[in-house]
C-alpha positions, 0 to 999 in steps of 0.5 A: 035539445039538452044544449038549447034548453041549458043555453035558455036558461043561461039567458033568463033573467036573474030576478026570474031565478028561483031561491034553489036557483039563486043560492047555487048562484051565489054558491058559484054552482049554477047556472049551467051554461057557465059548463056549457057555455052559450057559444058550444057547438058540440052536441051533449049526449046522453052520458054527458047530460046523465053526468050534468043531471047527477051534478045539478042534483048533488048541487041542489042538495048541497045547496038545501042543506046550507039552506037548513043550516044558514036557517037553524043558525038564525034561529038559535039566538031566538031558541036561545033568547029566555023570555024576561018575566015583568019583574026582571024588566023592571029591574033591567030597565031600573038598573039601566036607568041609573047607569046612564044618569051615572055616566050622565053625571061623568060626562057632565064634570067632564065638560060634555054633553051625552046623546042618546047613541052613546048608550048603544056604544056603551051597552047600556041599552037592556036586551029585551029593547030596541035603542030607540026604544030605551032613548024614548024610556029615558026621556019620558022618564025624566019628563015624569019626574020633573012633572011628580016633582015640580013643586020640588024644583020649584023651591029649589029654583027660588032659592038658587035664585035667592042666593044668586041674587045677594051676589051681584057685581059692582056697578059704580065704585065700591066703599063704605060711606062714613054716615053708612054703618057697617052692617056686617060689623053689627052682624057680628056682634050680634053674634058674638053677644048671643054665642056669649049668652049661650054659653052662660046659659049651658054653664048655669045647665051644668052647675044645676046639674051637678047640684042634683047629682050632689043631692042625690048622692046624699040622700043615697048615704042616708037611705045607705044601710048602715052595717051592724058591729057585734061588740066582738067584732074587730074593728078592722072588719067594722071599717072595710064594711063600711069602706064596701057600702061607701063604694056602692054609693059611689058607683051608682052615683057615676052610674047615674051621672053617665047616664045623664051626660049621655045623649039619648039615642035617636029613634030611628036607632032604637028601632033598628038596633033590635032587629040588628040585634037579632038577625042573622047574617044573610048567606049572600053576602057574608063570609061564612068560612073559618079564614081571617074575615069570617063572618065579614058582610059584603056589599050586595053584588061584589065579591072578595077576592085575592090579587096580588097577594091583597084582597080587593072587591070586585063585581060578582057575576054570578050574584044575583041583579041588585036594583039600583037606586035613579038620581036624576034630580038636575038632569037637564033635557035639551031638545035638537033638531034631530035627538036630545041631549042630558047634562048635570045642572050641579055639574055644568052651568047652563050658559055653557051647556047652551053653547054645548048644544050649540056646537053639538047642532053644528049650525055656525051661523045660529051659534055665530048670533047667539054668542055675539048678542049674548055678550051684548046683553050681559056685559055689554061688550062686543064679541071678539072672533078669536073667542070661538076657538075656545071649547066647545066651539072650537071653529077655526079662523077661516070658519069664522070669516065664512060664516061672518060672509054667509051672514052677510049674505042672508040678510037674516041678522041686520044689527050683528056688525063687525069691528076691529081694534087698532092691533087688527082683532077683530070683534063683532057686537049686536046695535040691539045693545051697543053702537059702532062707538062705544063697540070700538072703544070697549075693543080697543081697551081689551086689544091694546089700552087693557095690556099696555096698563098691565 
């Protein structure tokens, strides 16, 4: 009867099995029928099925007890975890912020885009937020700014453009005609003339200048005491008194002549020089032993120490979190399909970040169109094949045939066509901008005419 009930259980479904069940199956303790067996003829007797009764029950103890212990393991990095008051949110996402506007701008000069996953990689992401929940804080974060701010881009904007514009490339052949006056020549000397004016002016300053003092001096000898001489008194005493009062006169005549020459402080110096006179160094961050560099300040968050016989600062780990100052005055968002991506507008100039974005969507044929009528548009010249193995598209020339025989294939783009130059290149250019004609000529001049004049 035991054997029958035990071979029962073998065959019941796994998902039918319970958690005390399944758990001594994935600790290979159940089910019975694996001592059994589902073929066993011989009848178990009462010993026999005494002995599995007492092993099923120390296996399922067994089997309880990893369960209590697999469960406080889960829950001791939640005991673990310290709630973050409001103030210490902040701060972590602040400092958060900045570090990856920081690596933003460090990946900018080096040419690449960053996407939100990198944060994760590094660990810039704070402990209290999901990572997708700080790429949403990130990107309403600079959205914020940019609509805080519009009014300063704005004017920034218009002046990037304003000297952009005085800037320009030649259109036609570059001279000064003879009836054209030189206006950069006349610019010249119209600054030559008032540096010239300006000097006289600041003469004439210094002379009334030492006038005053000159007059000043004078009327300080006349108002000067002039010392009594008892009519026993040597001579030699009479001259150094007069000799003590001519020094006096002196002294304060180059006193008050200093403090003319001298600049008047800043008021922002005057105001602060009091309290910096008067505060005492913090604890924190100023050396209070008696060794070579007492009472020296450190920076807030770093440390001195001692490496290889020379002292060098380094981050505090104990020190208390600095909140850190946000500097995303050009970061630039660009949307994709699937996530954004941040660069530095003073560190990569926006047609390269387009093609960036571009090679980063890993769409070829969108990338393969906008090169081509971009070249187009700007130059106008047609787009040589070889130029998208540069970075950072770096598509090979197999790619770039296949993606020139999709094109073909879609039917999407009707005025991108291909051309080549008599040493084989080949070229592609947009009719929007140029004909078949003018195309070959320009690509026969850049393959082959351009090198033969070098």
């Amino acid at each position: 009867m035991a054997v029958e009930d035990t071979q029962a259980a073998a065959a019941a479904p796994e998902e039918g099995l319970s958690l005390d069940d399944s758990t001594e199956a994935a600790y290979g303790k159940a089910p019975d029928a694996a001592s059994c067996g589902e073929g066993a003829d011989t009848e178990v007797g009462a010993p026999e099925a005494a002995a599995i009764g007492i092993a099923g029950s120390v296996n399922s103890a067994a089997s309880d007890d990893a369960l209590d212990a697999a469960s406080e393991a889960d829950d001791a990095p939640e005991a673990q975890q310290v709630e973050l008051t409001p103030e210490e949110r902040e701060l972590a996402e602040n400092n958060a912020l900045a570090d990856v506007f920081d690596d933003v701008r460090r990946q900018s000069s080096d040419s690449q885009l960053v996407v939100p996953s990198r944060w994760v990689k590094l660990g810039l992401v704070p402990g209290h937020m999901t990572s997708d929940e700080f790429e949403m804080l990130v990107y309403e974060y600079l959205e914020d700014y940019r609509r805080d701010h519009k009014d300063e881009i704005a004017a920034e904007k218009a002046e990037r453009a304003r000297k952009a514009s005085s800037i320009r490339s030649a259109t036609r052949a570059v001279g000064i005609p003879p009836k054209i006056p030189n206006r950069r020549l006349k610019q010249i000397e119209e600054d030559e003339k008032a540096a010239a004016e300006k000097a006289a002016r600041e003469a004439s300053e210094a002379e009334a200048g030492k006038a005053g003092l000159a007059s000043g001096s004078a009327a300080d000898k006349a108002a000067a005491p002039v010392a009594e001489v008892a009519p026993d008194q040597p001579a030699d005493v009479a001259t150094a008194s007069e000799s003590s009062v001519s020094s006096q006169v002196a002294a304060d005549s180059y006193a008050r002549a200093d403090a003319m020459e001298a600049p008047a402080p800043h008021v922002s110096e005057t105001t602060s020089a009091a309290p910096e006179a008067s505060a005492e160094p913090s604890a924190g961050n100023t050396i209070a032993d008696d060794g070579p560099f007492a009472g020296l300040k450190l920076p807030e968050g770093y440390k001195l120490v001692e490496l290889e016989g020379e002292y060098v600062l380094v981050p505090d780990e104990d020190a208390a979190p600095v909140k850190k100052e946000i500097h995303c005055e050009h970061i630039v968002t660009l949307v994709g399909q699937h996530s954004y991506y941040l660069y530095d507008s003073d560190l990569m100039t926006k047609s390269y970040a387009h093609w960036a974005f571009l090679a980063a969507e890993d769409n070829p044929m969108a990338t393969f169109v906008d090169c081509v009528r971009e070249d187009g548009r700007i130059y106008p010249r047609p787009f040589a094949a070889e130029d998208l193995a540069n970075p950072p598209f770096r598509m090979s020339a197999s790619k770039v045939e296949d993606t020139w025989t999709e094109l073909q294939k879609s039917g999407a783009y009707p005025d991108i066509e291909r051309c080549e130059a008599s040493n084989g290149d080949v070229y592609f250019f947009s009719t929007l901008y140029m004909d078949r004609t003018l195309a070959e000529s320009l690509a026969e001049y850049r393959s082959v005419e351009r090198l033969s004049n070098v």
